[in-house]
N, C-alpha and C positions, 0 to 999 in steps of 0.2 A: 527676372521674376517670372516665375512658371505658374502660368493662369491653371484652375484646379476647374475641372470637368463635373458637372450633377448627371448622377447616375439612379434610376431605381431599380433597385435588386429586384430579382425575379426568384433568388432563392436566400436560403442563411450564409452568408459568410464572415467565418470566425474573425472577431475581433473588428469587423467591421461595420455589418448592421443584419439584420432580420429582412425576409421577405416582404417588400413592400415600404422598405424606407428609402427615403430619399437620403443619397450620401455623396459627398463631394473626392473625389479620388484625382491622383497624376493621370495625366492625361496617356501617356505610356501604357499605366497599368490598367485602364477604362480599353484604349485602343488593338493592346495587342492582347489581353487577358480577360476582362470581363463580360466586352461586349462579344468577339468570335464564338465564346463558350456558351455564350445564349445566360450567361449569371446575371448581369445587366443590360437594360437598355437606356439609350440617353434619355436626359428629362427632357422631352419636351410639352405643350400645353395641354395638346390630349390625353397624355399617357400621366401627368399628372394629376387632371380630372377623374381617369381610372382609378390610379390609387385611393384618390377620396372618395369615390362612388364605395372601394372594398372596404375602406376602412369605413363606411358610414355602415354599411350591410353588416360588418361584424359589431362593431356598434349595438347593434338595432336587436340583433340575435342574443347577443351577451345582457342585453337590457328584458329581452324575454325570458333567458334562462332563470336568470332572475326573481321575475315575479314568478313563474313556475313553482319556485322553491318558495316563495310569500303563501303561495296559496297550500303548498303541502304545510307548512307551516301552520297555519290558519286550521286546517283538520287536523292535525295532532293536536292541537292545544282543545278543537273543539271538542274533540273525544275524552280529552282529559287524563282520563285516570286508565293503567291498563294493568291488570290483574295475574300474574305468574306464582303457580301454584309449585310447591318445594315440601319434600318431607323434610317432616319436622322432628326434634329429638326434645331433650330437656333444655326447660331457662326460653319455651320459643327457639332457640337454635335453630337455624338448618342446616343438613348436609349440603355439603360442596357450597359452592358460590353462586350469584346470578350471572350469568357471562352476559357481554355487548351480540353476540349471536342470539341468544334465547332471547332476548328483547327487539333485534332486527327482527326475527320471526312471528314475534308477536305481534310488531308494527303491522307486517307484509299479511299476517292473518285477517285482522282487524280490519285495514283499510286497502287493502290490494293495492299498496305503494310498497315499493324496494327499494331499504333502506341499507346504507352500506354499515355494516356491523364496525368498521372503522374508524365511523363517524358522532358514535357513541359515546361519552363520556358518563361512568356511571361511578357512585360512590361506592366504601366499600358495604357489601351487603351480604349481613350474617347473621341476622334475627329475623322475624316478621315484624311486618310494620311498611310504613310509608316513606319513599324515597324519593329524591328528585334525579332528573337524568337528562343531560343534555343530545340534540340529535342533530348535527352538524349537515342541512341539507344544500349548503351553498359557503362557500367562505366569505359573506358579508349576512348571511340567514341562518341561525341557530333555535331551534325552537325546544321548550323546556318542558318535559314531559313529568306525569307521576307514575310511577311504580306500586302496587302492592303486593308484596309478598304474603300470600298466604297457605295454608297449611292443606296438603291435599283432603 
């Protein structure tokens, strides 16, 4: 029975683990492969403590980014409603479409935030009138905006 070696990566290795996991490997391949190449180092108490120091710091960061995007969040919705003017033909119509850019730009006008035009979700929009539009600024944070289309 071949005792199995705890290793923590220092970089990605395919099919094996991500930078920063702890992983258990032959001792062979810990000895002559991962640790000379500097890929791993053994687990010992300290170098374990490391890892949860990184892993609390990214934590901590990702918990900020977070409310970052609660709080853009929080001012689109306070602003409300934002207003994109469109020539107009018969029946209200308008030419061309509202694109997720000319609403990014109207964001980045209004409130000097940059918003990524791909994070957009808009319905289709081809009269004047009032629209709802989702703005994707975090993938657990979505905040839902109003549109109006009106007539230059």
């Amino acid at each position: 029975m071949v005792k199995r070696v705890q290793l923590v990566l220092n970089q990605d290795v395919n099919k094996l683990g991500k930078a920063g996991d702890l992983v258990e490997v032959a001792p062979g391949y810990a000895r002559n492969f991962l640790v000379p190449k500097g890929i791993g180092l053994v687990a010992t108490t300290g170098i374990l403590k490391q890892v949860e120091r990184r892993k609390e710091k990214e934590r901590q960061r990702l918990i900020e980014i977070k409310q970052q995007a609660e709080a853009r969040k929080t001012a689109l919705e306070t602003i409300g409603r934002f207003t994109i003017r469109k020539q107009v033909g018969e029946n209200e119509a308008i030419f061309g479409t509202v694109t997720a850019q000319e609403v990014a730009d109207l964001i980045e006008e209004a409130t000097s935030q940059e918003v990524d035009r791909r994070g957009i979700t808009l319905p289709e929009i081809s009269q004047l009138g009032f629209y709802k539009a989702e703005v994707k600024l975090h993938p657990e944070v979505t905040a839902l905006i109003e549109i109006q289309v009106a007539s230059n």
